[in-house]
C-alpha positions as CSV (number, residue, x, y, z in Angstrom):
1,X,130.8,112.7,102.6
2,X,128.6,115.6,100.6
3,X,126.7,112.8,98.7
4,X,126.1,110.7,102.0
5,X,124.8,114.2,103.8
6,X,123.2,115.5,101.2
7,X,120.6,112.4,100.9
8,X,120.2,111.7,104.4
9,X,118.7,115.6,104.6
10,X,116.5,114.7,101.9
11,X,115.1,111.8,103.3
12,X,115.1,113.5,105.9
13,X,112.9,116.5,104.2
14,X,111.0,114.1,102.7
15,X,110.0,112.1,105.8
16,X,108.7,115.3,107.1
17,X,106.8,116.5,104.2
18,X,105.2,113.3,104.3
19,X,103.9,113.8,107.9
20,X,102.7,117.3,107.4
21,X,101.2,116.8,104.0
22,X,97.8,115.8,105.1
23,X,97.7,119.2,107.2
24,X,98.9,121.2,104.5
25,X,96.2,119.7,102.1
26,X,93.3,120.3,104.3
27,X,94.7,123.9,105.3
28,X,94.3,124.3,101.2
29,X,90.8,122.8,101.1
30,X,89.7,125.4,103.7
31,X,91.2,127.9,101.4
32,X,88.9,129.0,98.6
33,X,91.9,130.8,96.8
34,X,94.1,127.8,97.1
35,X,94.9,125.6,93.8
36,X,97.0,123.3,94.1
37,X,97.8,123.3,90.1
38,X,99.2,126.2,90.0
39,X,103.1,127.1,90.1
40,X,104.4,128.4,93.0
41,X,107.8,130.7,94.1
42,X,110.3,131.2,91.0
43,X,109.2,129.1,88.6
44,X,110.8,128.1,85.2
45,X,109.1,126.6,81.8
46,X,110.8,123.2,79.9
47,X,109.7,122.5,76.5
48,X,111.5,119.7,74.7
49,X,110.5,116.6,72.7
50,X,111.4,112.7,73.5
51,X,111.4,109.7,71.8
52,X,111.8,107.4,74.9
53,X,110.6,107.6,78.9
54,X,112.1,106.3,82.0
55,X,109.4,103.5,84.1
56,X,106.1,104.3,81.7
57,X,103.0,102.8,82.8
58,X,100.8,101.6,79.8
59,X,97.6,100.5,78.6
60,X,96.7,99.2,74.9
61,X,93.0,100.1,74.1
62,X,90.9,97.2,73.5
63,X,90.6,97.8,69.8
64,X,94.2,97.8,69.7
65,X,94.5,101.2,68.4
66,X,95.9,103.3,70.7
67,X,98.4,103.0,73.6
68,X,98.1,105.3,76.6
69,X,101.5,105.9,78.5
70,X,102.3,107.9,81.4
71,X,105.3,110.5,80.8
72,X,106.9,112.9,83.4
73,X,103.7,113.4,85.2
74,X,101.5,113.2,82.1
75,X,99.6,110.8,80.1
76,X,99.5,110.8,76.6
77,X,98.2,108.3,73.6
78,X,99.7,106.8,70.5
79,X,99.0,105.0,67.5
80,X,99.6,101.9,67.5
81,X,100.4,101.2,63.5
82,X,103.5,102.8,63.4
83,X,103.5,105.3,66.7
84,X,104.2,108.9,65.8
85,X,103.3,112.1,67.6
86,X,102.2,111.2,71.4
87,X,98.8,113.2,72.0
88,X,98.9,114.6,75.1
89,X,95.5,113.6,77.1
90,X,96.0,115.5,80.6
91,X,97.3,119.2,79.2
92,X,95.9,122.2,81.1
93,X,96.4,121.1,84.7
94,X,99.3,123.3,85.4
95,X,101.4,121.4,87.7
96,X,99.9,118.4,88.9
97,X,100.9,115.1,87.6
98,X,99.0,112.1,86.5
99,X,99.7,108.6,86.0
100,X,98.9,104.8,85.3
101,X,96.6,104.8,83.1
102,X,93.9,102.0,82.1
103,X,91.7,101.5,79.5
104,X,87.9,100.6,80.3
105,X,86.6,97.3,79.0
106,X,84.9,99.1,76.2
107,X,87.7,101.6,75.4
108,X,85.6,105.0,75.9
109,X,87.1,105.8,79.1
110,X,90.5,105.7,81.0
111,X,91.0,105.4,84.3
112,X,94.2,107.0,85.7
113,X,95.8,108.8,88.8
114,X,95.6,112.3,89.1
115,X,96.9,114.8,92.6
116,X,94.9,117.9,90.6
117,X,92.8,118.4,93.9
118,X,95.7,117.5,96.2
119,X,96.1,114.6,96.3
120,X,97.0,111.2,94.3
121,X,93.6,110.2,94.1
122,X,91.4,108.3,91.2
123,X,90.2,109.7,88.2
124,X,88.6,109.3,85.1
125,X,88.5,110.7,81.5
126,X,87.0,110.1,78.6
127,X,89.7,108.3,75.8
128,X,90.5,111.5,74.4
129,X,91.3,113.0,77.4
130,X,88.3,115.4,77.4
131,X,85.4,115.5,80.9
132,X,88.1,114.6,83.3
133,X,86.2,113.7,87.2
134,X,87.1,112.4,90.0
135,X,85.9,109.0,91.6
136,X,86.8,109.9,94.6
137,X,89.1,112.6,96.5
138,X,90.3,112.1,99.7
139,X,93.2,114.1,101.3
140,X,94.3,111.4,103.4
141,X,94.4,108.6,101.1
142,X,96.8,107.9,98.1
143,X,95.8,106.0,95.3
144,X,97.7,103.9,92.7
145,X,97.3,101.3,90.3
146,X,93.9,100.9,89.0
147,X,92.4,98.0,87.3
148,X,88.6,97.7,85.3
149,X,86.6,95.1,86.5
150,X,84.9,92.7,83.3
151,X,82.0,94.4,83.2
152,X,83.6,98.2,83.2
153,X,81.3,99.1,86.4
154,X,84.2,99.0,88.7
155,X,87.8,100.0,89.1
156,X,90.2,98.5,91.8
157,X,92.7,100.6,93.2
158,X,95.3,100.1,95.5
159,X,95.1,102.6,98.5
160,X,97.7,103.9,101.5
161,X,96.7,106.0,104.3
162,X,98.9,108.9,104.1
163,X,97.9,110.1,107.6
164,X,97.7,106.9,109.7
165,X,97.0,108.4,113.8
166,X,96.3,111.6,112.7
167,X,92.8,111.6,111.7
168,X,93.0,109.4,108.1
169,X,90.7,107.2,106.5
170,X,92.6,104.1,107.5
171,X,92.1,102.7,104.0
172,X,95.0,100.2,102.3
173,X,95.4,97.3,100.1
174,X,93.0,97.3,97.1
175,X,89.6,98.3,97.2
176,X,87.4,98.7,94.7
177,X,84.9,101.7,93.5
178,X,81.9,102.4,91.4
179,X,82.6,104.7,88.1
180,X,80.0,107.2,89.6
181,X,82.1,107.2,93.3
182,X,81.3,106.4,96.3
183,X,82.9,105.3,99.4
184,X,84.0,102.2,98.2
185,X,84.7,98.6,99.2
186,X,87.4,97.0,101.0
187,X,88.6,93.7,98.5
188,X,91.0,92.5,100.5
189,X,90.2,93.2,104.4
190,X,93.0,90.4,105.3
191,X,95.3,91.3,103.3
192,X,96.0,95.0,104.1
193,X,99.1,95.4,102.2
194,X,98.2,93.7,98.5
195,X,99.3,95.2,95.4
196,X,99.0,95.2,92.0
197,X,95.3,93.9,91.0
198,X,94.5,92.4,88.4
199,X,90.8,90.7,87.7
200,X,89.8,88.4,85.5
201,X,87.4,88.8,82.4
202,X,85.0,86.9,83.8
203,X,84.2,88.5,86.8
204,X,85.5,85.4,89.1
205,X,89.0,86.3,90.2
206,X,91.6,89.2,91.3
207,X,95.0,88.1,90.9
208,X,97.4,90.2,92.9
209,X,101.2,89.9,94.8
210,X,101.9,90.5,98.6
211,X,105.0,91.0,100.7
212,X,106.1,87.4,102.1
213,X,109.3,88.5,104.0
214,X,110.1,89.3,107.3
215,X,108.5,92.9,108.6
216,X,110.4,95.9,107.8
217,X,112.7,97.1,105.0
218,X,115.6,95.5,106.0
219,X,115.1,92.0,105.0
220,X,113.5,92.3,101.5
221,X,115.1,89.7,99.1
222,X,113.3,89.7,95.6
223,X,115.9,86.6,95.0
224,X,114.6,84.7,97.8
225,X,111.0,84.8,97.4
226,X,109.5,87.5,99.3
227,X,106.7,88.5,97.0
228,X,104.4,86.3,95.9
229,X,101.2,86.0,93.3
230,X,97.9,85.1,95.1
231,X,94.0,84.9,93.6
232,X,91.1,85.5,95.3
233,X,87.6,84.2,94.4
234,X,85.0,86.8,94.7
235,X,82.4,84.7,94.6
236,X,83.6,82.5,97.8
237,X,86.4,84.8,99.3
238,X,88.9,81.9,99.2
239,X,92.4,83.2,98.7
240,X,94.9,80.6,97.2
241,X,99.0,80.9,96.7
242,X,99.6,81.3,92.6
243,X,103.4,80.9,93.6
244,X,105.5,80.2,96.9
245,X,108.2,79.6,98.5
246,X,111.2,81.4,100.7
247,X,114.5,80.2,100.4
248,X,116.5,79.7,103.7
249,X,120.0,79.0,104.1
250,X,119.6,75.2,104.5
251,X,117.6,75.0,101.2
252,X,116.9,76.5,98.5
253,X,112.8,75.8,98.6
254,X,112.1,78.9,95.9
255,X,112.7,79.5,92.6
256,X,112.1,83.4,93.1
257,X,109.8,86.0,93.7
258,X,106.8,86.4,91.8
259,X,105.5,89.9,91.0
260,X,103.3,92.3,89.5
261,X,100.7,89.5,87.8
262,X,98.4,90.0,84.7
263,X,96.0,87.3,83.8
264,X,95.6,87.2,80.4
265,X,91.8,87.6,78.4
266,X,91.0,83.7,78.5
267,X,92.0,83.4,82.0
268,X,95.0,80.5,81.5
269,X,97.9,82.5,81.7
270,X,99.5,84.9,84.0
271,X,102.2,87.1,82.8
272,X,104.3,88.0,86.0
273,X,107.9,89.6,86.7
274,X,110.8,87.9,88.5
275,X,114.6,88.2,88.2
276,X,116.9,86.2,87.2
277,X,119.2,84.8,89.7
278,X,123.4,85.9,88.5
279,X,121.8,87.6,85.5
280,X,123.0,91.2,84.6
281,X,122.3,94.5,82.0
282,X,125.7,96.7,80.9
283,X,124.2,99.8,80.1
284,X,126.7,102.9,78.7
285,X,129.8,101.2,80.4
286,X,128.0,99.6,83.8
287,X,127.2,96.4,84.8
288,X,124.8,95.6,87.3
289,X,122.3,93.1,88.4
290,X,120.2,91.0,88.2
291,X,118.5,91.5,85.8
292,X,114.1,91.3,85.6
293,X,112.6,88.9,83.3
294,X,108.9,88.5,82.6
295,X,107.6,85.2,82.9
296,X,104.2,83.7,81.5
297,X,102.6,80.7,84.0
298,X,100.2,78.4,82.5
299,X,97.8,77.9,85.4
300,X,96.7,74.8,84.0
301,X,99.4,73.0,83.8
302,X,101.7,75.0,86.2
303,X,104.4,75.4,83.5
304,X,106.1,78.8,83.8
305,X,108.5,80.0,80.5
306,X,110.5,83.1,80.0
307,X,108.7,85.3,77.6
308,X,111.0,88.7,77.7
309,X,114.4,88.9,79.2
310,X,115.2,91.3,80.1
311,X,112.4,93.8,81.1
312,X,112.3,97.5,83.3
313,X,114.4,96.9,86.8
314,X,112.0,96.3,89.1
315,X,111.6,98.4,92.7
316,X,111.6,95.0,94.8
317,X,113.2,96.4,97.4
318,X,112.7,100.0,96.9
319,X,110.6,101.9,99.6
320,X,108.4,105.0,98.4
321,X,107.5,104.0,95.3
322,X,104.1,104.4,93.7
323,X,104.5,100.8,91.7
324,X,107.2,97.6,92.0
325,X,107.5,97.7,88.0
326,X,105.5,99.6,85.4
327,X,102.4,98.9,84.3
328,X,101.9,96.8,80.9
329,X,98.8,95.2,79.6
330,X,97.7,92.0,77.5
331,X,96.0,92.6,74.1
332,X,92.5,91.9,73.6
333,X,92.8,88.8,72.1
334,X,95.6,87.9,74.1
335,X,97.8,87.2,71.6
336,X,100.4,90.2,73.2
337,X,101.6,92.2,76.1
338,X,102.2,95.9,75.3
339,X,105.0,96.5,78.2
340,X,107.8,99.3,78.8
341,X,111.5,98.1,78.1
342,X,114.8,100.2,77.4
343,X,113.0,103.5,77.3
344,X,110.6,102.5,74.9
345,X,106.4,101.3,74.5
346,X,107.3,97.3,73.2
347,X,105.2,95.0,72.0
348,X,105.5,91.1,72.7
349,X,104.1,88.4,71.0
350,X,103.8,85.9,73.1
351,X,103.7,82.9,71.2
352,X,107.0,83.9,69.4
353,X,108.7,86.0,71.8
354,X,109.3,88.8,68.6
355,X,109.7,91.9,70.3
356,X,108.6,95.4,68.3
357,X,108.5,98.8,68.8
358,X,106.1,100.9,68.8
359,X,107.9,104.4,68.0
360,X,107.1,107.9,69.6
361,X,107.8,111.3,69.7
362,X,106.3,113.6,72.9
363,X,106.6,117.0,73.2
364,X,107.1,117.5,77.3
365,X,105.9,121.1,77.9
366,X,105.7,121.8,81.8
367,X,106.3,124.8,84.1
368,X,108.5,123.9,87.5
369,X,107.7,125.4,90.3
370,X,110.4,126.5,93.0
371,X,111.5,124.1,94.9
372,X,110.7,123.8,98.8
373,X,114.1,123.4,100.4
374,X,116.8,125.3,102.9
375,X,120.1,126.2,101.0
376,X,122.9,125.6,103.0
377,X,126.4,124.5,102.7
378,X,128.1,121.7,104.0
379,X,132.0,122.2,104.6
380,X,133.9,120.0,102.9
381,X,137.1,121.3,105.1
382,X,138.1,119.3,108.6
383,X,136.0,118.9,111.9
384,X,135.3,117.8,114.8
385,X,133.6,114.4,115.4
386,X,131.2,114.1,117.8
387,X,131.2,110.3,118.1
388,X,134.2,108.2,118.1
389,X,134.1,104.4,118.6
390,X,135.4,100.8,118.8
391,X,138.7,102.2,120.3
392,X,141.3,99.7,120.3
393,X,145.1,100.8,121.1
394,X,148.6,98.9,119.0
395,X,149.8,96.8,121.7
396,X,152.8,99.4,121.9
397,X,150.1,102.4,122.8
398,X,152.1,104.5,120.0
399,X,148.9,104.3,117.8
400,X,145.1,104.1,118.4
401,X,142.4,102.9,116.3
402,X,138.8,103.9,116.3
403,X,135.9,104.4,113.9
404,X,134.1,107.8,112.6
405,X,131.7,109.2,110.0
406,X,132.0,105.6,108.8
407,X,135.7,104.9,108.2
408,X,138.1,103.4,110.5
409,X,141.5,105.9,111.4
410,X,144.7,105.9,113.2
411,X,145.7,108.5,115.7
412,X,148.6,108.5,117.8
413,X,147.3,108.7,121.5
414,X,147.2,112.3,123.8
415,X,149.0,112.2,126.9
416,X,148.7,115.3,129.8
C-alpha cells in the first residue's frame, strides 16, 4: 500500500511540476541573479567511476575514432580502438544535464541536448567539448533527439510544447534548424507527433516512426503494431508507410511494431527496433519480456533479418520519456552500427552479426542538489475507507462482501 501511495504522489508531484515549469522558468529569466546550473537547498557531491551506463545514447564520429555517449546527464567521448578513459565533454555546468548526442557530417561539431539555460533545448559544441552555444532556447519548448542533415547545415530535432494553452510556442513533431539558429521550420506539419528522424545522405529523405494506435495511453501495444516507420520526400512532400500493419483479434495482419529507424550511408538499408513476440531476458534471477531485437530492412527488396537480439528494452509504452530506445548510429562506411546493449557501447557488424565491445571507464563527478518534495508519513497502521464498493451479501446475510483500496474483503454485517 506504501509503494502504491507513494508513486501515485509522485506522479502526482510530477504532473504539477510539469504545469508550473514554464512559469517558474520565465520567473528565472526575469531574474538576472537566477542560474539555473547551480545547486540549490542541501546539496551533496558523488564522485565514483563506471565501466557500464543504463539507456546511453551514442554517436560514432565519422572517422570512426571516437564515440560520444550520454551518461547520467553528461556526455563524454571514447576511443574507439580499445576504449579506455571516457573524456568528459560537458564538465563545468554545475547541475544541468545534457544528452543525445550527434556527430556533424564532418565530425568537428556535436550536436546534443542541453537544459543549461532552463530548458531542454538544442545545442552545440565543438568535438572536444570546447565553444558550447545554443541553437535555440525557448522556455516553452523541449527538445530531443537531433539528427545532421547531409550537408551538416541543418539539424532536426524533435520538439514538445511544454506549455500548451498557457502561452507556448505550440511547436511538436520534428522540425528542423539552421547551425547559426533561427526560428526554424516545421518538417512534418501533418504529422505533429513524429519521432525519431533520421535523414538520408543524400539530402532526399527523413525516415522517422509515428504512433498508429488508438489515442491515449491506454491502448499502446508495441506487439500489435502501433508504431510504425514512415519516409518523407523533401523534395515532393510525399509521405510513404516503410512498415504497417495492426493486428486485430480476427487476424493477425502485423508482424510488429516498427521503431526508432536509421537509414544506413548508402540509403538501402534501415536498421530499426521491434520485439520479439514470446521472447524473454533473465537478468540476476528475473525473467521478463519480450524481449527488443534490432532488425535491418533492405528497402529494395523488402527483406527484413534480425541483426542483434537482443538489444536495450524499449519505452514502447512508456509515457514521459525523452526517447522510445537509445540512440545508436551506423558507421561511416556502413559496414556497423555502434548501439548500447547490457550496460555497455557495442559494436555490430552487420554483415556477420559479431558483436564487440568497446570498453570504458567514466569518472561521474556531480553535486545533487536538494530535492523539491513534502516529507510526510504514511501510516501503515488501520483506517477508515472512504469508499466501499460492489457490495454483495452470502445468501445467509451472516457475511458481506465488498471492494476497497483495491482488494476485495469479508465483513460480517452491522445491525442497530
Amino acid at each position: 500500500m506504501r509503494a502504491a501511495f507513494s508513486a501515485a504522489a509522485s506522479l502526482a508531484t510530477a504532473f504539477a511540476l510539469a504545469l508550473i515549469a514554464p512559469l517558474i522558468a520565465q520567473e528565472a529569466q526575469d531574474d538576472d541573479e537566477w542560474d539555473v546550473t547551480l545547486a540549490r537547498g542541501e546539496t551533496r557531491e558523488i564522485d565514483f567511476s563506471t565501466a557500464e551506463g543504463t539507456w546511453m545514447s551514442l554517436d560514432i564520429s565519422p572517422d570512426g575514432r571516437w564515440v560520444a555517449f550520454d551518461l547520467l546527464g553528461h556526455v563524454y567521448r571514447v576511443p574507439t580502438d580499445g576504449g579506455g578513459d571516457a573524456e568528459l565533454l560537458t564538465g563545468g555546468t554545475g547541475v544541468a544535464t545534457h544528452y543525445h548526442p550527434r556527430y556533424s557530417p564532418d565530425g568537428a561539431t556535436i550536436a546534443f541536448i542541453s537544459d543549461r539555460e532552463g530548458q531542454n533545448n538544442l545545442w552545440m559544441m565543438d568535438a572536444d567539448g570546447s565553444n558550447a552555444r545554443a541553437v535555440f532556447t525557448d522556455m516553452a519548448t523541449r527538445a530531443v533527439e537531433p539528427a545532421w542533415s547531409a550537408d551538416g547545415d541543418y539539424i532536426f530535432v524533435r520538439l514538445q510544447d511544454v506549455a500548451a494553452g498557457r502561452g507556448g510556442s505550440g511547436r511538436g513533431g520534428i522540425w528542423m534548424y539552421h547551425r547559426d539558429g533561427g526560428e526554424g521550420i516545421e518538417v512534418l506539419a501533418d504529422q505533429p507527433q513524429a519521432q525519431w528522424p533520421s535523414p538520408s545522405e543524400d539530402g532526399r529523405y527523413l525516415y522517422f516512426h509515428i504512433y498508429t494506435g488508438p489515442p491515449g495511453l491506454q491502448g499502446r501495444d508495441a506487439l500489435a503494431g502501433h508504431w510504425q516507420v514512415r519516409r518523407k520526400d523533401l523534395r515532393t512532400g510525399e509521405i510513404v508507410n516503410i512498415t504497417d500493419g495492426t493486428a486485430a483479434q480476427q487476424v493477425r495482419a502485423s508482424s510488429g511494431s516498427a521503431y526508432a529507424p536509421e537509414i544506413s550511408p548508402d540509403g538501402r538499408h534501415l536498421a530499426f527496433a521491434r520485439r520479439i513476440a514470446g521472447g524473454t531476458i533473465s537478468y540476476r534471477g528475473h525473467t521478463f519480456g519480450p524481449r527488443t531485437a534490432l532488425w535491418i530492412r533492405d528497402l529494395e527488396t523488402g527483406s527484413e533479418r534480425v541483426a542483434m537480439d537482443p538489444i536495450t528494452v524499449d519505452n514502447a509504452e512508456g509515457i514521459k520519456t525523452l526517447r522510445i530506445l537509445p540512440g545508436y548510429s551506423w558507421t561511416a562506411d556502413g559496414s556497423g552500427i555502434v548501439i548500447t546493449q547490457g550496460g555497455k557501447i557495442r559494436t555490430l557488424d552487420v554483415a556477420s552479426g559479431e558483436v564487440a565491445t568497446v570498453p570504458f571507464s567514466a569518472r561521474v563527478q556531480r553535486t545533487i542538489s536538494e530535492r523539491t518534495s513534502a516529507s510526510f508519513r504514511i501510516d501503515d497502521g488501520p483506517f477508515d475507507a472512504k469508499m466501499l464498493r460492489w457490495y454483495a451479501a452470502s445468501p445467509d446475510a451472516s457475511r458481506i462482501a465488498f471492494q476497497a483500496v483495491g482488494r476485495i474483503w469479508l465483513a460480517p454485517p452491522r445491525h442497530g
